[in-house]
N, C-alpha and C positions, 0 to 999 in steps of 0.2 A: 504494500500500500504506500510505502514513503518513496519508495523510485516512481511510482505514479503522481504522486504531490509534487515529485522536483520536477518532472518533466512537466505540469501543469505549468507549475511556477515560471517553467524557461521559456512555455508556447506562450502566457499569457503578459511577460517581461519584453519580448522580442519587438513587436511594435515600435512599443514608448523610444525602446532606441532608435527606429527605422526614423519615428515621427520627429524626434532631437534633431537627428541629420539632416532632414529633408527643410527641418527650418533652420537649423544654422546655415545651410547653402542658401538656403531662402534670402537671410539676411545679407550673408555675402551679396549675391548679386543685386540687391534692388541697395543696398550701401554703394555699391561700387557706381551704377549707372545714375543714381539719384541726383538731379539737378536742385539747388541752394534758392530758386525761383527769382523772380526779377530783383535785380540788382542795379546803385545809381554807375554810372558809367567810371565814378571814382572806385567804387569798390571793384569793378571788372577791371581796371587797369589793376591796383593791387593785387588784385590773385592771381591776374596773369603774369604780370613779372615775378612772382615769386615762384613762380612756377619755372621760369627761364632763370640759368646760370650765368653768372658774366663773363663773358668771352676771356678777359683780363686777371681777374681776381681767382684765387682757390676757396673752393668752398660757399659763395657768397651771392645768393640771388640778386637779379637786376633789381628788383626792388628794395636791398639793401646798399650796396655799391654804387660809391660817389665818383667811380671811375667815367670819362668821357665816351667811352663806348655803350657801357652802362643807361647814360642820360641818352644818347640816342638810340638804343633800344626803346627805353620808355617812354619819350617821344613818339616813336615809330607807333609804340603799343596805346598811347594815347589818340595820335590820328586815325588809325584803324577803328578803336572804338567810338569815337567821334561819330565816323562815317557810320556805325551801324549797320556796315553790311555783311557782315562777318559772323560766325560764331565764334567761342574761346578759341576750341581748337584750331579752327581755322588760323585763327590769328598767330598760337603758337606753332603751327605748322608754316607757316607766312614767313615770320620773324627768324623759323630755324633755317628754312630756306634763303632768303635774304643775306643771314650773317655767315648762314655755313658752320662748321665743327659741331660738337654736341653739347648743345646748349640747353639738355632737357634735364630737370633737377629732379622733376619726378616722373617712371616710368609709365608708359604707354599704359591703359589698360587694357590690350587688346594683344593675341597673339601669344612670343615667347615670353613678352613683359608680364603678362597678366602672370606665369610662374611666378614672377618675384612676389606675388601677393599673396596667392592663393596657396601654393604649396606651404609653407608655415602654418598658414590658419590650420589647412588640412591637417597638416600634423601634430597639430595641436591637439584636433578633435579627435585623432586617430590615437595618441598617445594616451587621453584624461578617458577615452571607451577604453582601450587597452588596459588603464590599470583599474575602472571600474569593476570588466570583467574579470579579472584577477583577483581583486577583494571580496566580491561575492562567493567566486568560487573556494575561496578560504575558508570564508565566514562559512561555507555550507559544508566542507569538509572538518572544519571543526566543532561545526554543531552536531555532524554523523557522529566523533569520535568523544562525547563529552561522558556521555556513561559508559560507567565498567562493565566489563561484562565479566562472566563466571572465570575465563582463563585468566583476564588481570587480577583478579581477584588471589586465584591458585598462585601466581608467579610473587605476588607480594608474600604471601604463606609461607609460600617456598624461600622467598629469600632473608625472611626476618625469624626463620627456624634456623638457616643455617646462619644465620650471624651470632661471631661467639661474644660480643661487646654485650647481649643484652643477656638480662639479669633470670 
């Protein structure tokens, strides 16, 4: 009867983790595609230059860097947005084209880039299910093993008969 209760236990557990995963990826992608909604034309200049790296400087978005290259990027990235004709990307696709080298601070979401993002999470979810399963399965073989049975019993008998320390 108790190998029938575990394996209830395991058909009726099974889901809840299917339905974990299917909204963590959930979350992943409607996070990842999710537009911030209309924004003033200063806030889209800011995010797009921090989003571009300065040609000159190490480390240090156009929107940090007081470098001359730097200001006409933002420039460039201010008349674009100006005009309106454009989306973000557009515009970062524009600006990368225009200066040339790799001027992208943060990766593509799209393709071999979207790896950089997505594999970690993954493995995260893969790791924190891995050591779930691992704890239950402990917890259920130590809950099999909690009472003694007749032969533990016999083996303690047997070894505090032949212990010659007791009185």
């Amino acid at each position: 009867m108790s190998g029938r209760s575990a394996l209830n236990r395991r058909v009726k557990s099974w889901p809840g983790w299917v339905l974990m995963v299917v909204i963590a990826i959930a979350f992943v992608v409607v996070g990842s595609t999710r537009s911030s909604g209309p924004q003033t034309p200063e806030d889209r200049v800011d995010e797009i230059t921090q989003r571009i790296a300065c040609p000159v400087c190490d480390g240090e978005s156009v929107f940090e860097s007081q470098n001359n290259s730097s200001r006409s990027i933002r420039n460039r990235v201010e008349q674009l947005v100006r005009d309106n004709e454009l989306e973000d990307q557009e515009i970062v696709d524009e600006i990368v084209n225009a200066f040339g080298g790799d001027l992208l601070l943060v990766p593509k979401a799209s393709g071999l880039d979207a790896l950089v993002w997505l594999l970690p999470a993954m493995g995260l979810v893969i790791g924190v299910s891995g050591l779930a399963v691992a704890f239950r399965r402990w917890r259920l073989e130590a809950a099999g093993t909690a009472e003694a049975t007749a032969a533990d019993r016999a083996l303690v008998e047997a070894a505090l008969a032949d212990d010659p320390d007791e009185p």
